[in-house]
Backbone as CSV, one residue per row, in Angstrom:
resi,resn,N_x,N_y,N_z,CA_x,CA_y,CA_z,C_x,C_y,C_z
1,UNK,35.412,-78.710,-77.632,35.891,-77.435,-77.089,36.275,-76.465,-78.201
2,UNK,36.560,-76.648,-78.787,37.626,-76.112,-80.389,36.270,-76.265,-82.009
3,UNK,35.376,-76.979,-81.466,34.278,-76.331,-82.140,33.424,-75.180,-82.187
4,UNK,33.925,-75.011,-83.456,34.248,-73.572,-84.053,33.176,-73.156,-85.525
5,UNK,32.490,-72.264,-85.846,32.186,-71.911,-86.898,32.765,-70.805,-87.610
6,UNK,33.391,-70.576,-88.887,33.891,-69.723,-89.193,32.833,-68.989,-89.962
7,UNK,32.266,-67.944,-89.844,31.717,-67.170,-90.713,31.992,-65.888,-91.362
8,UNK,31.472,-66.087,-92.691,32.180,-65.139,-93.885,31.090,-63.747,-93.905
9,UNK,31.942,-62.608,-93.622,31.332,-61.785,-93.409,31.313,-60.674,-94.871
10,UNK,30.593,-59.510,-95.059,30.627,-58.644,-96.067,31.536,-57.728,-95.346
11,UNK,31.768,-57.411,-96.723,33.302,-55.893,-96.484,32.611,-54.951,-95.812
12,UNK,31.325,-54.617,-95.308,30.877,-53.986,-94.216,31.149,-53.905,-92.883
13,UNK,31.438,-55.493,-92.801,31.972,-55.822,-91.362,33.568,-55.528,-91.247
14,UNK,34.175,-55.250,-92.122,35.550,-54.544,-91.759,35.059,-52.816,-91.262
15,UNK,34.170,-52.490,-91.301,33.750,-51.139,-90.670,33.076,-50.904,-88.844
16,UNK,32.184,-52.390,-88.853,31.750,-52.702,-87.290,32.704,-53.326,-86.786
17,UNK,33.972,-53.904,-86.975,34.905,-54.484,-86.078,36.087,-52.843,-85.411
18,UNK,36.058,-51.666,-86.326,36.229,-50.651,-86.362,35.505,-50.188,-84.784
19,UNK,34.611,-50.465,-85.137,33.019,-49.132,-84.709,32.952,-49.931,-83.258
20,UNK,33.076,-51.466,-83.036,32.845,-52.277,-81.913,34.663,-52.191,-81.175
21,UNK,35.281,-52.093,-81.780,36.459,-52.169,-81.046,36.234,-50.676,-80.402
22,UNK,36.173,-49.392,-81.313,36.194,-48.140,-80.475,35.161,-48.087,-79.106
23,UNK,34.004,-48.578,-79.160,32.859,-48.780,-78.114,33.955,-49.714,-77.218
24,UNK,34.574,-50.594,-77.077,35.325,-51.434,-75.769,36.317,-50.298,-75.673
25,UNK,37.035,-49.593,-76.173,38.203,-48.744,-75.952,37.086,-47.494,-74.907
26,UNK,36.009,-46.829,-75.637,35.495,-45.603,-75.600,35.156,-46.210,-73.792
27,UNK,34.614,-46.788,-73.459,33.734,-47.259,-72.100,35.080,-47.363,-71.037
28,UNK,36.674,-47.356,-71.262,37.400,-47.247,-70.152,38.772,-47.088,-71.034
29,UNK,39.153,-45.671,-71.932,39.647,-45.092,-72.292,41.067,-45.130,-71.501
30,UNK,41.112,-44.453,-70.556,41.887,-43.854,-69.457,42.751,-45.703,-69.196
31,UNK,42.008,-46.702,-68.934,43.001,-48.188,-68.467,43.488,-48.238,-69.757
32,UNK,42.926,-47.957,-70.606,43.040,-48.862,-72.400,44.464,-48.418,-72.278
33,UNK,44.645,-47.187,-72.514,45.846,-46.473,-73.142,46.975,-46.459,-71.646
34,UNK,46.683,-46.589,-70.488,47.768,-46.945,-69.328,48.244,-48.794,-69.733
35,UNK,47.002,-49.312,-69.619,47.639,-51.055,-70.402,48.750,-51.063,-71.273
36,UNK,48.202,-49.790,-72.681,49.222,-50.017,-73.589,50.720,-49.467,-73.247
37,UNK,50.776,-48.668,-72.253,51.688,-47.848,-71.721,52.948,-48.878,-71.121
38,UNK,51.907,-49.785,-70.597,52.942,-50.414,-69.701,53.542,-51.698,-70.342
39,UNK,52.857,-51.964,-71.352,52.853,-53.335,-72.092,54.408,-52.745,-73.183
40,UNK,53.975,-51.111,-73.348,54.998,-50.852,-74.710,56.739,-50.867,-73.754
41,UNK,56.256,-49.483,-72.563,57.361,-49.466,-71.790,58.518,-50.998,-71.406
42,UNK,57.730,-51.856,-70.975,58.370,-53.368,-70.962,58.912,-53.566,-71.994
43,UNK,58.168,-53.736,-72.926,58.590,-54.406,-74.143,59.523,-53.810,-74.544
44,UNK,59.863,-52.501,-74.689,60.875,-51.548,-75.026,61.920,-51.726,-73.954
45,UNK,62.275,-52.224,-73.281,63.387,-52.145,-71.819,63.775,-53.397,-72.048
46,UNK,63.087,-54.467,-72.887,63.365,-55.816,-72.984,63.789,-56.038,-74.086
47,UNK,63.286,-55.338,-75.224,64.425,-55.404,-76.514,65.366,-54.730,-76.525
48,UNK,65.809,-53.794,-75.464,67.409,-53.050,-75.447,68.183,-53.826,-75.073
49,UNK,67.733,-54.937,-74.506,69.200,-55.891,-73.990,69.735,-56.480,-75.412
50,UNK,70.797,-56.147,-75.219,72.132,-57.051,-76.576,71.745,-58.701,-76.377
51,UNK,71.196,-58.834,-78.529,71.116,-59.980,-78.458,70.116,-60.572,-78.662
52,UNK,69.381,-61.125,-77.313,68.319,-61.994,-77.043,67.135,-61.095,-77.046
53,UNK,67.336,-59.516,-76.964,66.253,-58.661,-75.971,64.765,-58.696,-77.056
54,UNK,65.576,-58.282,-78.429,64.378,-58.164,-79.553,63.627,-59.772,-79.625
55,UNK,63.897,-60.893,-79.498,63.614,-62.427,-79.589,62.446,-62.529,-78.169
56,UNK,63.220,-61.870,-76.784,62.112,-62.246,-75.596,61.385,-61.135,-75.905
57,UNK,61.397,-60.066,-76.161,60.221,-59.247,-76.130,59.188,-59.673,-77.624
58,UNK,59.145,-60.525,-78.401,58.679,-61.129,-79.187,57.424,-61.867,-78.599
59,UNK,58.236,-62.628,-77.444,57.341,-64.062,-77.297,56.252,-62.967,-76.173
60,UNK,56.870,-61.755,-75.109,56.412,-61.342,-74.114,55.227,-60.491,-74.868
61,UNK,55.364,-60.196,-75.706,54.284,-59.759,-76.372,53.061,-60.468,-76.885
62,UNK,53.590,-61.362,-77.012,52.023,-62.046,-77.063,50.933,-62.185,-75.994
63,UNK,51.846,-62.634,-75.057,51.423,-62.992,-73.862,50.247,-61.336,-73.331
64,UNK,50.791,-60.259,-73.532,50.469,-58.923,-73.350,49.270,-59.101,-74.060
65,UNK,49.424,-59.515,-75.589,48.059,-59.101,-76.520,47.205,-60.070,-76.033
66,UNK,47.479,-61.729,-75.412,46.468,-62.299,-74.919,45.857,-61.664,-73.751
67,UNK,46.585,-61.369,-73.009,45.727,-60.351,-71.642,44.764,-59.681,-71.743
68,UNK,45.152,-59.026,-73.460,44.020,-57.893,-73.196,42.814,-58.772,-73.911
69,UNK,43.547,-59.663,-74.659,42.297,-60.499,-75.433,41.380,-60.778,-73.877
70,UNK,41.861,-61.071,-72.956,40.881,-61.363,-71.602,40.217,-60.351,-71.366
71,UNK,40.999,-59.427,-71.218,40.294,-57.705,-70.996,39.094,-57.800,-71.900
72,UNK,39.164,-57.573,-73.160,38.109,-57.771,-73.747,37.239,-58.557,-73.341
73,UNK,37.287,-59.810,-73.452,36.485,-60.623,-73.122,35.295,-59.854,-72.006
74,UNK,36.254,-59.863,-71.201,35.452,-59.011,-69.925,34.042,-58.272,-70.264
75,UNK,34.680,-57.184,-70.967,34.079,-56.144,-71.379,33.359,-56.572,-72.177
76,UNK,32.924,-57.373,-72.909,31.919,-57.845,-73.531,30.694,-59.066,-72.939
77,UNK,31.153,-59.364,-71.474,30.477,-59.683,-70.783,30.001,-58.714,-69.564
78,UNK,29.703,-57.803,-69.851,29.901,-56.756,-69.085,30.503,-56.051,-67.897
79,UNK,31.905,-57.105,-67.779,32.605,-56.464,-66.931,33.203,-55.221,-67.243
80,UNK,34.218,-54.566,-66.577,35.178,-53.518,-66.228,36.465,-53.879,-66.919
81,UNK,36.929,-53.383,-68.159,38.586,-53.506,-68.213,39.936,-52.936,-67.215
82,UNK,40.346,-53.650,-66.695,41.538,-53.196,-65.691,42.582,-53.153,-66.494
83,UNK,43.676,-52.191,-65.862,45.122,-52.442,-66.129,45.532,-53.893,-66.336
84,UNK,44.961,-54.385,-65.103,46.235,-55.855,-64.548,45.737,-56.879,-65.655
85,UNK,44.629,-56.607,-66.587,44.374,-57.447,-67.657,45.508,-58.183,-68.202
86,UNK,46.348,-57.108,-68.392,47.674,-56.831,-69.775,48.431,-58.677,-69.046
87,UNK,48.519,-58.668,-67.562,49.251,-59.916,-66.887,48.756,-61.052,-66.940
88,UNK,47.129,-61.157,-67.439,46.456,-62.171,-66.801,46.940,-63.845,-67.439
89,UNK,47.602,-63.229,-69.086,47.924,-64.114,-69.624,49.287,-65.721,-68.953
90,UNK,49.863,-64.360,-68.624,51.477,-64.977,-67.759,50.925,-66.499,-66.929
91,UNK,49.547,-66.610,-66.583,48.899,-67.871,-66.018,49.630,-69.035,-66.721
92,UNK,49.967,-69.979,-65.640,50.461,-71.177,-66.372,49.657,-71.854,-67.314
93,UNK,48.125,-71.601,-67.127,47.195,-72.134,-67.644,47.282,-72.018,-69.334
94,UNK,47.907,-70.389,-69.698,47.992,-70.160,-70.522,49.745,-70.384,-71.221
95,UNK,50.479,-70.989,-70.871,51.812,-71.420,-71.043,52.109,-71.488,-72.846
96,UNK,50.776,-72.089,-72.960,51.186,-72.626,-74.687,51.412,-71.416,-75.881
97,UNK,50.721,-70.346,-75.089,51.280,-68.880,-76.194,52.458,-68.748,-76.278
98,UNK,53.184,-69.766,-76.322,55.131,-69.394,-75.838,55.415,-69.728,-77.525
99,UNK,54.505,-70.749,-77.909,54.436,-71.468,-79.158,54.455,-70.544,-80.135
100,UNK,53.431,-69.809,-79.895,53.156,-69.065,-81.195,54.017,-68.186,-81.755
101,UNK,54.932,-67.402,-81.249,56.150,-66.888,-81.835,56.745,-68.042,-82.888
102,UNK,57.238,-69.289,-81.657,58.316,-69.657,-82.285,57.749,-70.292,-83.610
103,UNK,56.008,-70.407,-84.053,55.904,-71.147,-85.215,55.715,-69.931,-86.003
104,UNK,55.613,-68.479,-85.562,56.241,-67.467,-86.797,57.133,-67.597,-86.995
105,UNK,58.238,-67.648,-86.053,59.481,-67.531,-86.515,60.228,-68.620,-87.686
106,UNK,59.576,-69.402,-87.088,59.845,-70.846,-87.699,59.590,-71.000,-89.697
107,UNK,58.531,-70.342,-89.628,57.575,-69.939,-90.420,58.420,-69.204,-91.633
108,UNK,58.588,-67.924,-90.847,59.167,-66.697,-91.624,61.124,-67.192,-92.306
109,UNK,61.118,-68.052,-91.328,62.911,-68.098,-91.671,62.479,-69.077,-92.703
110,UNK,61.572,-70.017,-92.754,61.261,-70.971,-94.120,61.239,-69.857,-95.393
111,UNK,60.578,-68.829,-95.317,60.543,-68.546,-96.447,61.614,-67.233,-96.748
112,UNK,61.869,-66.784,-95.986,63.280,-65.647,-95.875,64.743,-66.293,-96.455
113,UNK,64.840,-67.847,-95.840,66.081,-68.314,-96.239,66.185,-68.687,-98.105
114,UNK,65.338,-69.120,-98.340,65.094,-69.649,-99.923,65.290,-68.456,-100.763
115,UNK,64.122,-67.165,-100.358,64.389,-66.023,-100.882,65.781,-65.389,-100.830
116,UNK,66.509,-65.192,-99.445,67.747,-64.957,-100.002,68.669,-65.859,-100.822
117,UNK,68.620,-67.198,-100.426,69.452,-67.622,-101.763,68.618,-67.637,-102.644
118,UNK,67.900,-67.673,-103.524,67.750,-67.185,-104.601,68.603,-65.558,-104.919
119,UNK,68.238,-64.674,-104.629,68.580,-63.784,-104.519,70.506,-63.897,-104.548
120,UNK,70.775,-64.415,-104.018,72.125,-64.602,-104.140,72.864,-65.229,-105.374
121,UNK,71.705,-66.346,-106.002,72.145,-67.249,-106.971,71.935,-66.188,-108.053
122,UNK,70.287,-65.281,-108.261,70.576,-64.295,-109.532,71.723,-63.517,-109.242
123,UNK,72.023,-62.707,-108.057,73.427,-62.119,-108.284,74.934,-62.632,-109.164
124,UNK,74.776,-63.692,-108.160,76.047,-64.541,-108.582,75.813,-64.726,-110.411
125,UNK,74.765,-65.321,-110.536,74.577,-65.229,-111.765,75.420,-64.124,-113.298
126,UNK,74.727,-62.975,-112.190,74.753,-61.985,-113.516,75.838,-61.018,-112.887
127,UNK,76.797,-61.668,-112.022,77.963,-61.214,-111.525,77.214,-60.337,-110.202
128,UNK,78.832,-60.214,-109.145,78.223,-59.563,-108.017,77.715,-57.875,-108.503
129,UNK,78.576,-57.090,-108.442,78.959,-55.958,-108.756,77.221,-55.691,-109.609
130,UNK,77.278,-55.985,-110.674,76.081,-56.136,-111.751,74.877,-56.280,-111.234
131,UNK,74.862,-57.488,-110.656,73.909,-58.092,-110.113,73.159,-56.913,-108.963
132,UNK,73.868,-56.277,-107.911,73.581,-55.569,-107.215,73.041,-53.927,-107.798
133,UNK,73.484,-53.493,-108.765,73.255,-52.596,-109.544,71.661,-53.019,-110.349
134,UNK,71.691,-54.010,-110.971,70.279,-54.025,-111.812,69.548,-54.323,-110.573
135,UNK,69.367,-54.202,-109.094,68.493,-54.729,-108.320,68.107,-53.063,-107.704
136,UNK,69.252,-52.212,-107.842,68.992,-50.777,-107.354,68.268,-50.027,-109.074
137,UNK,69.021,-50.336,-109.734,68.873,-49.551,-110.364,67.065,-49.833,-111.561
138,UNK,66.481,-51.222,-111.287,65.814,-51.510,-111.567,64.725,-51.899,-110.617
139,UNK,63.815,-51.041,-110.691,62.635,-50.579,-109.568,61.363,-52.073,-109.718
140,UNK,61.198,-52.341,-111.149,60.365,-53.308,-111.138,61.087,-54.531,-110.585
141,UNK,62.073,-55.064,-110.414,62.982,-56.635,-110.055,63.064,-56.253,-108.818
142,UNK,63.113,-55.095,-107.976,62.814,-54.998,-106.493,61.490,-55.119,-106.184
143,UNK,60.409,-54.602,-106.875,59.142,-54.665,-107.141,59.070,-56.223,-107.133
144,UNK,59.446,-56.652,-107.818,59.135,-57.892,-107.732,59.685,-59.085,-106.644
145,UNK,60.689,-58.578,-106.071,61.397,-59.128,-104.765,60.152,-58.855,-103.411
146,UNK,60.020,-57.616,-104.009,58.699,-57.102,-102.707,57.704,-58.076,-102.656
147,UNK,56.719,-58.279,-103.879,55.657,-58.910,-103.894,55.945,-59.916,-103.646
148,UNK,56.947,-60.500,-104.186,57.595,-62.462,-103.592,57.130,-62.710,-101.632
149,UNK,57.950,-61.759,-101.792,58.232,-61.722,-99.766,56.909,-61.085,-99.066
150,UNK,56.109,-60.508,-99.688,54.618,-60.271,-99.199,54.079,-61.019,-99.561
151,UNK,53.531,-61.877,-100.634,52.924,-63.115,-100.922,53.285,-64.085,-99.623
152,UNK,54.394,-64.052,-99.291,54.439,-65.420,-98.557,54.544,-64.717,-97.100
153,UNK,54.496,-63.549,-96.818,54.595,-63.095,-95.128,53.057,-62.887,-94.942
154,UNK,52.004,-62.081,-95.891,51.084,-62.036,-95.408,50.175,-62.979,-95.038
155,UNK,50.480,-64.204,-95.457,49.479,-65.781,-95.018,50.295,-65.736,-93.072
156,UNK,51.075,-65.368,-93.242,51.681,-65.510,-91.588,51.355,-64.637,-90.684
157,UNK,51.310,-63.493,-91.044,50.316,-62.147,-90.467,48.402,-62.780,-90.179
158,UNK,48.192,-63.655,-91.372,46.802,-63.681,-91.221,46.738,-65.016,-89.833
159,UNK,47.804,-65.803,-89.885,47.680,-67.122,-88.972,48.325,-66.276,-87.626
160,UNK,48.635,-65.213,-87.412,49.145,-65.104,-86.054,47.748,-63.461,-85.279
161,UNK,47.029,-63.086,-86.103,46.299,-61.562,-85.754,45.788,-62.427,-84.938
162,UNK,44.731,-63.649,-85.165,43.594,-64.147,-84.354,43.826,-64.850,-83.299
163,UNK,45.004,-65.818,-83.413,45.404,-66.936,-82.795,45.806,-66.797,-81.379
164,UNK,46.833,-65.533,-80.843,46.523,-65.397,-79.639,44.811,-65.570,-78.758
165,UNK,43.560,-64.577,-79.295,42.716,-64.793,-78.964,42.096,-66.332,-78.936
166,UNK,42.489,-66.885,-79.570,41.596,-68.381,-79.997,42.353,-69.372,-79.046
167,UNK,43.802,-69.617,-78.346,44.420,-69.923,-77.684,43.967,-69.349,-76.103
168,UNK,43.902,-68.690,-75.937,43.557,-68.156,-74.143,41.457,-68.309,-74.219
169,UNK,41.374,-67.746,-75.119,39.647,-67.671,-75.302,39.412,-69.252,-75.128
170,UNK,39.405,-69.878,-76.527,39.154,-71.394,-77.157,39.567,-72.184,-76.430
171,UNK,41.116,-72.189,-76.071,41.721,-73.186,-75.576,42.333,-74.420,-76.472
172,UNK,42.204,-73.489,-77.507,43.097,-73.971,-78.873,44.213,-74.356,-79.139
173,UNK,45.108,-75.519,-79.468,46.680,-75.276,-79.575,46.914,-74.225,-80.130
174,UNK,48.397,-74.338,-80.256,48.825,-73.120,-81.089,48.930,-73.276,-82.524
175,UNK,49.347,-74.503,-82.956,49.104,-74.685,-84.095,47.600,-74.745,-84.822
176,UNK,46.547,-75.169,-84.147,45.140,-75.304,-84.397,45.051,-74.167,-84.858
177,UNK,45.218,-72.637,-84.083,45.141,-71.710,-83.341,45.516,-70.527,-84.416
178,UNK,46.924,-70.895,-85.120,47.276,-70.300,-86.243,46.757,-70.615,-87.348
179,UNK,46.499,-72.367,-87.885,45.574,-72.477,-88.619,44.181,-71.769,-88.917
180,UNK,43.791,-71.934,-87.778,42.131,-71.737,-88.016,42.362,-69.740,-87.970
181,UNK,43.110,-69.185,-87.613,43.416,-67.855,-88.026,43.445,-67.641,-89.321
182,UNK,44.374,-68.330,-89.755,44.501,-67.751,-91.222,42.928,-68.746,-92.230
183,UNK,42.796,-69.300,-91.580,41.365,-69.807,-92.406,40.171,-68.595,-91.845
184,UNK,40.114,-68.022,-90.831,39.065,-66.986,-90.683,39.349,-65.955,-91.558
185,UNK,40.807,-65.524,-91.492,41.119,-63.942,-92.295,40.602,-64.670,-93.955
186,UNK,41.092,-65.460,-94.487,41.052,-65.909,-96.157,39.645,-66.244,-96.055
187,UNK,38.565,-66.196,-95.289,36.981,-66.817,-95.579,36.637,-64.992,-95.665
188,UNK,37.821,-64.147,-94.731,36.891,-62.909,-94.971,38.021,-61.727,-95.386
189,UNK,38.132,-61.807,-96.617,39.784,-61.109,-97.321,38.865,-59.732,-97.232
190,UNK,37.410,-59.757,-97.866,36.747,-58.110,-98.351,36.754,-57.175,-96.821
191,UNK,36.042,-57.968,-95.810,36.291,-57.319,-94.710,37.718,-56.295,-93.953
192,UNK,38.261,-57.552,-93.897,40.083,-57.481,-93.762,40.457,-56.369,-94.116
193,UNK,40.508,-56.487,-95.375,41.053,-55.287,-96.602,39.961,-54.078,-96.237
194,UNK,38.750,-54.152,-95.947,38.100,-52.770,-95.717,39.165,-52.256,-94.592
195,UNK,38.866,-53.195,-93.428,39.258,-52.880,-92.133,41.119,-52.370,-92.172
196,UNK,41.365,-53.182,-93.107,42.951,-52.706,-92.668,43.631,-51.165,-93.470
197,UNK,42.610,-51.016,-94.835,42.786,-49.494,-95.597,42.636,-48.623,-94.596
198,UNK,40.852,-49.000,-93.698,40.539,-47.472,-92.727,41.498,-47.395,-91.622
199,UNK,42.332,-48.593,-91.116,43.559,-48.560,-90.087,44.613,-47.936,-90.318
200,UNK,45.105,-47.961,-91.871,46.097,-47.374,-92.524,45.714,-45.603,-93.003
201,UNK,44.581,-45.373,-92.856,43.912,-44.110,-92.771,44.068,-43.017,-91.417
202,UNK,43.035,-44.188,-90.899,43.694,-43.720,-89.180,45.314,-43.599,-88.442
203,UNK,45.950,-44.081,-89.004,47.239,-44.507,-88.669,48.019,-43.190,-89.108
204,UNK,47.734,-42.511,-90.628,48.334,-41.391,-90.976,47.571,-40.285,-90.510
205,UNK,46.652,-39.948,-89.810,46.230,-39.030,-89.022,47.116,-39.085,-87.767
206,UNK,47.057,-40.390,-86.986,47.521,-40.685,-85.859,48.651,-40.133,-85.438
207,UNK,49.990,-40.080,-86.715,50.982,-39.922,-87.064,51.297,-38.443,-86.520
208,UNK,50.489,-37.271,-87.313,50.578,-35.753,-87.662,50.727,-35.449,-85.936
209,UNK,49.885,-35.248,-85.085,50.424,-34.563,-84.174,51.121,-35.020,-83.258
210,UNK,52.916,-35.596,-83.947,54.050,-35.816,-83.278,53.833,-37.472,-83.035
211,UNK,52.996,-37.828,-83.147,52.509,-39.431,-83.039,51.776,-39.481,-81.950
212,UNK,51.376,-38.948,-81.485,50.473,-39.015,-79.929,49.206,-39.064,-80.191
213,UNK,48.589,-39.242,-81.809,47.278,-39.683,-81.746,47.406,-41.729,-81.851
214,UNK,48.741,-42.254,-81.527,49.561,-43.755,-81.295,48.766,-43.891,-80.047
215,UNK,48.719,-43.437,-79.411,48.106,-43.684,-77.985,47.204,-44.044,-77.965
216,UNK,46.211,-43.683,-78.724,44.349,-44.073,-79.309,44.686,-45.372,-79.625
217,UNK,45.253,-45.270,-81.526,45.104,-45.783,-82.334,45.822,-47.483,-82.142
218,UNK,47.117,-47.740,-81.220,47.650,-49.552,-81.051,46.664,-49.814,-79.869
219,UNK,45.826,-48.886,-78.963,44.755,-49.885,-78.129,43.616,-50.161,-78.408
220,UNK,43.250,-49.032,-80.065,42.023,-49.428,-80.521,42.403,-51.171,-81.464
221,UNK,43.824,-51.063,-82.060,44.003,-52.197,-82.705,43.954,-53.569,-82.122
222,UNK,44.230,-53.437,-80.909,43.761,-54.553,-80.368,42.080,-54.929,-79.744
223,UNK,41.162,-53.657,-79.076,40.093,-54.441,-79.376,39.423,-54.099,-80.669
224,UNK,39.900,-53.302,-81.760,39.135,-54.081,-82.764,39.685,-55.728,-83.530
225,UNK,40.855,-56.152,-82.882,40.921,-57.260,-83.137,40.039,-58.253,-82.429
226,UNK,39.850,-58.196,-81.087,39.003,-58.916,-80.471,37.071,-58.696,-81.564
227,UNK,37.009,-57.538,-81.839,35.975,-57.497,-82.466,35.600,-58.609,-84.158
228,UNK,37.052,-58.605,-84.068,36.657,-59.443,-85.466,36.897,-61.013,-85.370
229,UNK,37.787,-61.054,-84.309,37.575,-62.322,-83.498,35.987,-62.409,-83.279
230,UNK,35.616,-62.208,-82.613,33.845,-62.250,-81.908,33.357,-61.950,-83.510
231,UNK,33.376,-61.718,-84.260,32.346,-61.168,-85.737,32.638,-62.764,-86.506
232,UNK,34.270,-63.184,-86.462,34.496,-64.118,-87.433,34.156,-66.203,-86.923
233,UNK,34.428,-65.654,-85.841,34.165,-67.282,-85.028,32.890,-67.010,-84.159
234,UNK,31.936,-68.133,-84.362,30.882,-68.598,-83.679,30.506,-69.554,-83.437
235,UNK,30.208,-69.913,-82.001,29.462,-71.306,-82.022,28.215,-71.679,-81.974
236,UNK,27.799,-73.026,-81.438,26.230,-73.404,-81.620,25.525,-72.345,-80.806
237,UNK,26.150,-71.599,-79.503,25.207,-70.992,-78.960,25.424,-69.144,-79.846
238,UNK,26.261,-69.314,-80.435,26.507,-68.163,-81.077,27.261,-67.067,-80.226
239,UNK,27.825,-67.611,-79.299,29.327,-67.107,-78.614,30.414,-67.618,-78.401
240,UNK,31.461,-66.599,-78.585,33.071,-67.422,-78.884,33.704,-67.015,-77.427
């Protein structure tokens, strides 16, 4: 079931996962951006609760991005994308996406906790007072705090983009699921990196008029994720 081919694509294909995600958005525009409407509205009403709200709207979000991973699906079998996509996930069938948060989370506090103590031990070190001063006042040792904590967050970004899809699609654990994610993104870093500069391109256009070109641009991000899902995994019959 979980046989899988990963294939390594050219930094070209960070441009057709672009070009194929806008074609699933472009063909039912009008649901794309009501889906995202309703998926953000929730999610936003669920992290205002004190506390727990930012933690459940974490896990409820996945569940959202698997839906549309179905939506897609659809649409690439030539169905119709609906609204009610965004729910389809909530299926008990699909229960095990509950996982995948908690092995980011799990994940991220491994390497967040070490980094702050460290961080605490050079302070202490070179006194508090001091210590806090050469960390402001010295741009490269924050520089270098940065790159520490991106070195080790972006391998977790790469195990969680795909893994919803590969879990509701595949029928993948979640751990399989995050694995074999971050083994698709690292077989295709040139792509990635094309694809994620022209996102960060689009993103500061998106921005300028008041942010309402946001409306396009987080429902194109999800099916061009499905697109690089479908570009990066294949099987014997040459569909994922």
């Amino acid at each position: 079931m979980n046989n899988i081919t990963i294939v390594k694509n050219s930094a070209g294909n960070g441009v057709g996962w672009l070009s194929q995600g806008f074609a699933y958005f472009r063909a039912k525009p009008a649901s794309w951006v009501g889906a995202y409407l309703i998926t953000f509205g929730i999610t936003l009403a669920i992290s205002l609760v004190p506390i727990l709200g930012s933690i459940a709207s974490s896990f409820i979000s996945v569940f959202f991005t698997a839906g549309m991973m179905l939506g897609c699906q659809a649409q690439a079998n030539g169905e119709e994308f609906k609204v009610d996509y965004v729910f389809q996930a909530f299926d008990k069938k699909y229960s095990a996406l509950i996982f995948l948060p908690l092995i980011y989370i799990g994940l991220l506090l491994a390497i967040i906790i070490p980094v702050a103590i460290l961080m605490v031990l050079l302070i202490g070190f070179s006194g508090a007072e001091m210590g806090r001063n050469n960390i402001e006042s010295n741009p490269l040792l924050a520089l270098l705090f940065g790159l520490v904590i991106l070195a080790f967050t972006l391998p977790l970004a790469m195990g969680a983009w795909l893994a919803p899809a590969l879990v509701v699609l595949r029928g993948f654990k979640p751990w399989e699921a995050f694995k074999t994610s971050f083994m698709g993104c690292l077989r295709n870093i040139s792509p990635a990196l094309v694809y994620g500069l022209l996102v960060l391109f689009w993103a500061i256009l998106a921005s300028i008029p008041f942010l309402l070109g946001w409306l396009i641009l987080l429902p194109i991000l999800v099916t061009t994720t499905f697109a690089a899902y479908q570009n990066i995994f294949k099987t014997e019959n040459n569909l994922v």
